[in-house]
C-alpha positions as CSV (number, residue, x, y, z in Angstrom):
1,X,264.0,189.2,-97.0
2,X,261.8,191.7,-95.3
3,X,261.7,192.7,-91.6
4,X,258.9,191.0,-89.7
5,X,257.1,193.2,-88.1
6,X,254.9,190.9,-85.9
7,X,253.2,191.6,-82.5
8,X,255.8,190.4,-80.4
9,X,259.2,191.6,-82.9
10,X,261.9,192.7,-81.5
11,X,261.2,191.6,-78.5
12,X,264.1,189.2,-77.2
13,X,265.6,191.0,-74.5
14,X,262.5,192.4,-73.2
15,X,260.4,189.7,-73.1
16,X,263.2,187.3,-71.7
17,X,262.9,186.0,-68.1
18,X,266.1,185.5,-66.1
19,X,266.7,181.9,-64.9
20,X,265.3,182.2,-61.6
21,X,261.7,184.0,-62.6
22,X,261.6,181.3,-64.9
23,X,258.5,178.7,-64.1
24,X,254.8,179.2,-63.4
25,X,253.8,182.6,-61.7
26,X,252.4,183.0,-58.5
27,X,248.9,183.2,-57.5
28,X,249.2,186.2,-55.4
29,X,249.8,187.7,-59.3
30,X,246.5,186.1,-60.4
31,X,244.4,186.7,-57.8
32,X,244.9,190.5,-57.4
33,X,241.9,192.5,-57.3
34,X,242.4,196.1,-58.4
35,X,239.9,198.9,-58.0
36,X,238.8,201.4,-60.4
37,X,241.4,204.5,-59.9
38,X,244.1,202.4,-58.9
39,X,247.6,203.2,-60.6
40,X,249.1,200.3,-62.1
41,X,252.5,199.5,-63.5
42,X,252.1,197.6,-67.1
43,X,254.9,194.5,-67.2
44,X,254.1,191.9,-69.2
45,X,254.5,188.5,-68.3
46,X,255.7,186.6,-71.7
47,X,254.9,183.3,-70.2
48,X,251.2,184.1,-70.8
49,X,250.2,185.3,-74.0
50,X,246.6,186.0,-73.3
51,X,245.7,189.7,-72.5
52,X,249.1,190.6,-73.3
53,X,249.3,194.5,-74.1
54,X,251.5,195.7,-77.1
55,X,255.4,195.9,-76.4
56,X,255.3,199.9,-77.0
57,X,253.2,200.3,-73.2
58,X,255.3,197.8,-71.1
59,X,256.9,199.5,-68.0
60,X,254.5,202.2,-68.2
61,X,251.9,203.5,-65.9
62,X,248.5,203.9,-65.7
63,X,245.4,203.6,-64.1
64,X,242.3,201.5,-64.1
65,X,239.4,202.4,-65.5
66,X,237.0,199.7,-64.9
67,X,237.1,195.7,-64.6
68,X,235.9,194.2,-68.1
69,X,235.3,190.3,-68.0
70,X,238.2,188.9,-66.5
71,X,240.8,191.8,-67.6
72,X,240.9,195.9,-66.7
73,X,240.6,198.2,-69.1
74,X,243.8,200.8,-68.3
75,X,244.3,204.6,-69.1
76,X,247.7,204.9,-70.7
77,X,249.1,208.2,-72.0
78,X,251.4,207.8,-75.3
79,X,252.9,211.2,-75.9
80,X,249.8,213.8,-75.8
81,X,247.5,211.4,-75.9
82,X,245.5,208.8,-73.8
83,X,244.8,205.4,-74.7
84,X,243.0,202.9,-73.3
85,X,244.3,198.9,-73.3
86,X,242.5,195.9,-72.1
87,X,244.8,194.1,-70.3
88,X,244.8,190.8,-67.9
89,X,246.2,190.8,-64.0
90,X,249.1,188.8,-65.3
91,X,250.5,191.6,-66.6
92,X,250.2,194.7,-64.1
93,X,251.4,195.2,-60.6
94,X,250.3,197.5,-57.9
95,X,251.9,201.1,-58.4
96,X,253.9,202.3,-55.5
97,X,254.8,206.2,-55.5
């Protein structure tokens, strides 16, 4: 039988929440307002599937670009060069340096 090779394959340890993160997420998550040259950290909630980026940009950092709708669209750099995703607030966090 082939591999799958689906949009979320492979993905059982890091898309697994431990038992106590486990639940709804917290508004404070939702509700974030991010600016446009804000660095961001991508870590994707796998309780919501919407706006989810792809597996391959998860812990990575970026910054936004501008607010689209109800996402942000994200610079990403992938080896030499520099993507941009579409992502929802669910799935980033404030970058602290």
């Amino acid at each position: 039988m082939k591999k799958s090779k689906g949009f979320r394959s492979r993905t059982r340890l890091l898309l697994k929440k431990k038992p106590r993160e486990k639940g709804k997420i917290s508004l404070s998550k939702l509700l974030h307002q991010y600016q446009s040259g804000d660095r961001v950290v991508i870590k994707i909630e796998p309780s919501i599937q919407k706006g989810m980026p792809h597996k391959r940009y998860h812990g990575k950092v970026g910054t936004v670009i501008e607010k689209r709708g109800r996402s942000y669209v994200v610079s990403v750099t992938q080896g030499k060069t520099v993507k941009e995703i579409i992502v929802r607030p669910e799935h980033l966090e404030p970058y602290e340096s």
